[in-house]
C-alpha positions in Angstrom: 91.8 96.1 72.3 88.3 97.2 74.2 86.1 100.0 73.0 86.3 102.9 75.9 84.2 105.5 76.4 85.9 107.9 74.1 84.9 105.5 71.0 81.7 106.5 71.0 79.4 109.8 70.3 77.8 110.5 73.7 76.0 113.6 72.7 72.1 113.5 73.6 72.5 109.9 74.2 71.7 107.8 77.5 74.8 106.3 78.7 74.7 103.4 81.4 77.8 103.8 83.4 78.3 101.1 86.0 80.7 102.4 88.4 82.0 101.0 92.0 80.8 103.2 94.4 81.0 100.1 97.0 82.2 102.7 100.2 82.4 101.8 103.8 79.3 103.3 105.6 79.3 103.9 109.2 76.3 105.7 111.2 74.9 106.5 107.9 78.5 108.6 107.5 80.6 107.6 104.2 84.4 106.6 106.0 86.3 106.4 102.9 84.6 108.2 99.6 88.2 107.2 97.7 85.8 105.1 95.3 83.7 107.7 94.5 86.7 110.4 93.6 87.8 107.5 91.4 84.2 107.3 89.4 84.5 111.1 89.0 86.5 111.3 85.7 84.5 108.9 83.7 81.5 110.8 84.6 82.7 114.5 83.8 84.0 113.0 80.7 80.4 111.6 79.7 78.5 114.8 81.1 81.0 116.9 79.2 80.1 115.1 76.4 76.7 116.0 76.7 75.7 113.0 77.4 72.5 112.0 79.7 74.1 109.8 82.3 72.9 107.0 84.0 75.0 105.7 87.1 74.4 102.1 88.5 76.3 100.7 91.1 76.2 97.7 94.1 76.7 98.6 97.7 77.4 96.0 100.5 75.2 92.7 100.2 71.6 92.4 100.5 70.5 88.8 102.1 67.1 90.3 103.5 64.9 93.0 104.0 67.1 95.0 106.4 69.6 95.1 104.3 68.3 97.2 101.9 67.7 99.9 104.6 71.7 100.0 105.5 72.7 99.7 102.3 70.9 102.5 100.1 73.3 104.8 98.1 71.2 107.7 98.6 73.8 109.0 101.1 76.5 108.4 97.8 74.0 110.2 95.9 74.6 113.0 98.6 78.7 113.1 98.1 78.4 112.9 94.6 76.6 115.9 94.4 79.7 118.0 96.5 82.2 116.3 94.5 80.3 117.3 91.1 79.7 120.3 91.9 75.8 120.1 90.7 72.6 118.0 91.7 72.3 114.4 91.3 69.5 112.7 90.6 68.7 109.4 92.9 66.4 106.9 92.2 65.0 104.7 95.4 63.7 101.7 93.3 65.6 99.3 90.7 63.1 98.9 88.1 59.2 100.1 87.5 57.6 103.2 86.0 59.3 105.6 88.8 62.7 104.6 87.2 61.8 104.6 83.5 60.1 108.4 84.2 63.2 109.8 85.5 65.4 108.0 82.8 62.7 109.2 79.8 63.3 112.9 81.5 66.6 113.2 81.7 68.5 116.1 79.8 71.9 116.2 78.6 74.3 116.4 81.1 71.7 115.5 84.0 73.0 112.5 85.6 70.8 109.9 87.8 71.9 107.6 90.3 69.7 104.1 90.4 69.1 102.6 94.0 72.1 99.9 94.8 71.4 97.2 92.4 72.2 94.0 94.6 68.5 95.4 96.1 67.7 93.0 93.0 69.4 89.9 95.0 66.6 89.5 97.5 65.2 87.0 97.2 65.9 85.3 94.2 69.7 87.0 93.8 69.0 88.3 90.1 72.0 90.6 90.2 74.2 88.9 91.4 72.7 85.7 89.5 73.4 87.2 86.0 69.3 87.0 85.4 69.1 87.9 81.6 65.2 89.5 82.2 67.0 91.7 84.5 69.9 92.6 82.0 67.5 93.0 79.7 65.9 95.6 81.3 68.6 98.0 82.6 70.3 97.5 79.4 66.7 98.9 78.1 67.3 102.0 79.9 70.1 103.3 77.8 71.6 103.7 74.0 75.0 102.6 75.1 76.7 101.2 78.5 80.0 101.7 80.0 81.6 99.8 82.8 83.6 101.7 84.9 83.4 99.4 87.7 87.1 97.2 88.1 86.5 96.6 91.5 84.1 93.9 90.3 85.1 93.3 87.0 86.2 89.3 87.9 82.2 89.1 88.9 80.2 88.3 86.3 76.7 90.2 87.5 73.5 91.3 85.4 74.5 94.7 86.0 78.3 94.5 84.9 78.8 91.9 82.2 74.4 91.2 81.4 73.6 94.7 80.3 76.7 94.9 78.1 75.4 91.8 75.8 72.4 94.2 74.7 74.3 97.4 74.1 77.2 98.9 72.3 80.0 98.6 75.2 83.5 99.5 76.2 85.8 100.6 79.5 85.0 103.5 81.3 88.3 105.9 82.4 88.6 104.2 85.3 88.9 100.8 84.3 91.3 101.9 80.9 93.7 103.3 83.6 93.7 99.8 85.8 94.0 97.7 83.5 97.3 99.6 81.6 99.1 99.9 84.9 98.5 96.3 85.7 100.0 95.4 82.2 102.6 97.5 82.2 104.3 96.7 85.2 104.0 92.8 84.6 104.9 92.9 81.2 108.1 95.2 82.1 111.1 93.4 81.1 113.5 94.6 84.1 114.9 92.9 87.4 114.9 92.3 90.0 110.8 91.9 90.6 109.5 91.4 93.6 106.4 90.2 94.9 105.2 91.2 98.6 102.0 89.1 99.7 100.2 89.6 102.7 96.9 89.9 104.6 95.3 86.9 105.9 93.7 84.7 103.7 96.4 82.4 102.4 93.8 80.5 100.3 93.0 83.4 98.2 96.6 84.0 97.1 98.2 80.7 96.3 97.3 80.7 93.2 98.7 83.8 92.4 102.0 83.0 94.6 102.2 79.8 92.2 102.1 81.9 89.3 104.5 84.7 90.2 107.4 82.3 91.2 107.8 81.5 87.7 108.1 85.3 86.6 109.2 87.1 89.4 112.8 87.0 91.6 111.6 86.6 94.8 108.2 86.7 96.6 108.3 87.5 100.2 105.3 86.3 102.3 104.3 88.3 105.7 100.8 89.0 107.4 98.9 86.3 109.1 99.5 84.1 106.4 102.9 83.8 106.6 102.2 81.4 109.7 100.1 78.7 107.2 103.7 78.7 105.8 105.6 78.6 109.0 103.3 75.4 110.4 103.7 74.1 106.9 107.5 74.0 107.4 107.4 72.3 110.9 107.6 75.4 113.3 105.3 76.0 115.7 103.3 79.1 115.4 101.4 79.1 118.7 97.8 80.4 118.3 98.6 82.3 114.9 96.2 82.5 112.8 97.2 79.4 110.1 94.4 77.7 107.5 95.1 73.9 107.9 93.4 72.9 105.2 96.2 74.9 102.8 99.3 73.3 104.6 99.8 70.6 101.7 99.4 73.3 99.2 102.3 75.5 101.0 104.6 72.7 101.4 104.4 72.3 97.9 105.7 75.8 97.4 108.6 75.8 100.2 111.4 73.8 97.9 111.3 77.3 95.5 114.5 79.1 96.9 112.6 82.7 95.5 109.9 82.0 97.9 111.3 84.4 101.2 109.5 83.9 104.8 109.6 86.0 107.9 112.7 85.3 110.8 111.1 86.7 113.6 107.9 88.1 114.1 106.3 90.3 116.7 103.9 88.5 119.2 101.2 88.8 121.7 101.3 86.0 124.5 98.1 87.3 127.2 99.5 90.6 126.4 102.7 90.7 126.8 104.2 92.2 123.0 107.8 90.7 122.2 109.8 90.0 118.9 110.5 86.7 118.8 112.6 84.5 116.3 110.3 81.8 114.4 112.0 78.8 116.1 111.3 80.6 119.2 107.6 81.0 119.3 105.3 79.3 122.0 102.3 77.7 122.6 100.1 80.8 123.6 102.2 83.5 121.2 99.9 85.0 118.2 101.5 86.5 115.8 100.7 89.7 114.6 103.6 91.5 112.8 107.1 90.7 110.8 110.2 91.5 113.1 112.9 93.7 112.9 115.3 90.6 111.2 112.6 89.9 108.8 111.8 94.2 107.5 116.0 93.8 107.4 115.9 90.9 105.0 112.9 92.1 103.2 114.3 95.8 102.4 117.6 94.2 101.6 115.9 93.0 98.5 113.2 95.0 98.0 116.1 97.9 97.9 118.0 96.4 94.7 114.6 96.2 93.1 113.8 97.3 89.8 109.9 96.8 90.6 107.4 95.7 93.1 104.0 93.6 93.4 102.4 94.4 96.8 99.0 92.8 98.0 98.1 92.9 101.7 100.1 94.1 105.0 102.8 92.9 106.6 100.8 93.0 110.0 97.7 93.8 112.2 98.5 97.7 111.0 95.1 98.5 112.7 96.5 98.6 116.2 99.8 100.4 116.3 101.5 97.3 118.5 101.8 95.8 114.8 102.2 98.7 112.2 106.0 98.6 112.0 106.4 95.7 109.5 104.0 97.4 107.0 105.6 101.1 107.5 108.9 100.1 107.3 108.1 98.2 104.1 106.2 101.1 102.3 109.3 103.7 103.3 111.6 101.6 101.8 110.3 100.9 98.4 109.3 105.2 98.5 112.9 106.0 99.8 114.7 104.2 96.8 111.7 105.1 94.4 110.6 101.7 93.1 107.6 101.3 90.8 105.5 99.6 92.9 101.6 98.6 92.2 99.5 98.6 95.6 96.7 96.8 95.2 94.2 95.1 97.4 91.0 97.2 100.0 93.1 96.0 103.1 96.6 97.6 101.5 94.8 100.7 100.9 93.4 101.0 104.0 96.7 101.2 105.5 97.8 103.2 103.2 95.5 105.7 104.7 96.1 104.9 108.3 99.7 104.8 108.3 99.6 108.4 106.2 101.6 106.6 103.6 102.2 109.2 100.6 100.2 106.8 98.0 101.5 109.6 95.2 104.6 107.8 95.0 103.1 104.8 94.5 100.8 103.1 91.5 97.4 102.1 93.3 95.1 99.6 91.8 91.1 100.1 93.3 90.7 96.4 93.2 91.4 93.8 95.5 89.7 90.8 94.2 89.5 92.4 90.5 93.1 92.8 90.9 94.1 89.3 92.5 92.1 87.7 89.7 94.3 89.4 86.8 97.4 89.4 87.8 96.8 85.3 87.6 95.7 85.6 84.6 91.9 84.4 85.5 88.7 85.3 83.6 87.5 88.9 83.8 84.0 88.8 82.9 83.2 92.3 83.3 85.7 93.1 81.0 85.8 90.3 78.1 82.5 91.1 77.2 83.0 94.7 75.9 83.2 95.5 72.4 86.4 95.1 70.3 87.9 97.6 68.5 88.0 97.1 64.8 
């Protein structure tokens, strides 16, 4: 069991808390300050606490000098400060004697933002390289460090796994609450469980497809990648989106009768939107959204359900041509009240477009974080925090 926050005396100390504050910026405007609201417990607890508080955080990536400009967290610096209710402190550099000034004059329950730390990857990509030097340094800057951050958890970064090998560590609130959810619903000993898997990128969710058709009752595949499967099993899916390079992988999965694939599907053919069964598609169809056969045969089990898995859309929910599948399947699982864990940045995203009450369901922050522990795969971020005795 990991140390949390709440294991150790914060008062007058300076606690490193490395949070995800990785939001969607557009014309310098936050779209989506969800990750931020999430970062706000762990950081009333430590300034509660009395600690001095240090935040650290990446934002976007940083390849070049321009980057840097588009990708500052001053304007998250900005929002924290409305959501906290009291001035934040911003830092516009990642090391030097401007940072370790404003770090040596903090006072309890001040708490300082550092500029976006993958700064540090150009050129030599320190941060996102693990550079010890670098660890070494931010982990100088504090008396104990917290990561808060699950969203990147399965990284393994100097600010997210190097700091923590130089100071007393544990879980922030945030990443406590993840994790437990995530365990508890796998480790649940009730059936039917279903898995829903979505999105487009089949390659990223094979592995976890594999895994879960050992455990689960049924997993029902939609989204674009549904039609890597369809090719796979000798229909023709027009100009759907399919990753030929996965087809052998896919055929390998199709002789597991719990493995459930879309009927029909909704296309575009030169703009011209029809439903069309999957023996039916042609040449110039894409495919952009499960049918009305396939929501029918995917509420018909996801209705005697004890609990639910769901990663990705079941369509293009962006353009409302191709929201139905993915609306249909959210009402259905909140109509018969089914634990269900969301997870995944595009399954939250349409979450909000499609004005889905997310209060009835169990939302994981993590898309990657959240892929790579439900297969069981390493978790950097976390493994390196201190045990419990």
């Amino acid at each position: 069991m990991k140390k949390t926050i709440r294991s150790y005396d914060l008062n007058n100390k300076r606690v490193i808390i490395r949070c995800d504050l990785n939001v969607s910026i557009k014309d310098g405007k936050i779209v989506d300050d969800s990750k931020i609201v999430a970062s706000l417990n762990t950081i009333r607890y430590a300034t509660s606490n009395n600690a001095r508080v240090i935040l650290m955080s990446h934002l976007g990536k940083v390849k070049c000098e321009e980057d840097k400009d588009k990708n500052s967290l001053l304007v998250v610096a900005n929002r924290l400060s409305e959501l906290l209710e009291k001035d934040i402190l911003f830092c516009p550099v990642t090391r030097g004697s401007e940072l370790e000034e404003m770090v040596n004059s903090l006072k309890p329950r001040d708490v300082l933002l550092i500029e976006n730390t993958r700064y540090e990857d150009y050129p030599n990509k320190l941060e996102s390289g693990n550079d010890v030097e670098l660890a070494k340094y931010w982990a100088s800057l504090g008396d104990i460090y917290i990561n808060d951050a699950y969203g990147t958890a399965h990284r393994k970064h100097a600010s997210n796994v190097g700091i923590a090998k130089f100071l007393p560590s544990g879980m922030g609130l945030l990443m406590e609450l993840e994790v437990n959810k995530i365990d508890q619903i796998i480790k649940e000993d009730t059936h039917p469980f279903i898995v829903i898997m979505g999105g487009k990128k089949v390659e990223d969710k094979l592995k976890l497809i594999t895994k879960m058709l050992n455990i689960c009752d049924k997993v029902l595949i939609g989204g674009a990648m549904a039609f890597t499967f369809l090719k796979a099993k000798g229909y023709n899916v027009g100009k759907s989106i399919v990753n030929d390079d996965e087809i052998s992988r896919c055929k390998e999965l199709l002789n597991n009768e719990n493995l459930v694939l879309p009927v029909d599907v909704i296309v575009d053919n030169n703009g011209n939107i029809s439903c069309k069964n999957i023996e039916d598609i042609e040449d110039n169809d894409i495919g952009y959204d499960i049918g009305n056969l396939t929501i029918k045969l995917f509420n018909d089990y996801i209705s005697s359900s004890k609990r639910i898995v769901m990663n990705g859309p079941m369509g293009m929910f962006e353009n409302n041509n191709f929201q139905n599948g993915t609306k249909e399947i959210y009402k259905t699982i909140i109509d018969n009240k089914i634990r269900c864990l969301v997870g995944g940045g595009d399954s939250l995203t349409s979450l909000k477009m499609l004005n889905i009450d997310s209060s009835k369901l169990i939302i994981s922050t993590g898309g990657g974080a959240t892929l790579t522990y439900l297969e069981g795969g390493e978790m950097p971020g976390i493994s390196v925090l201190n045990e419990e005795k």
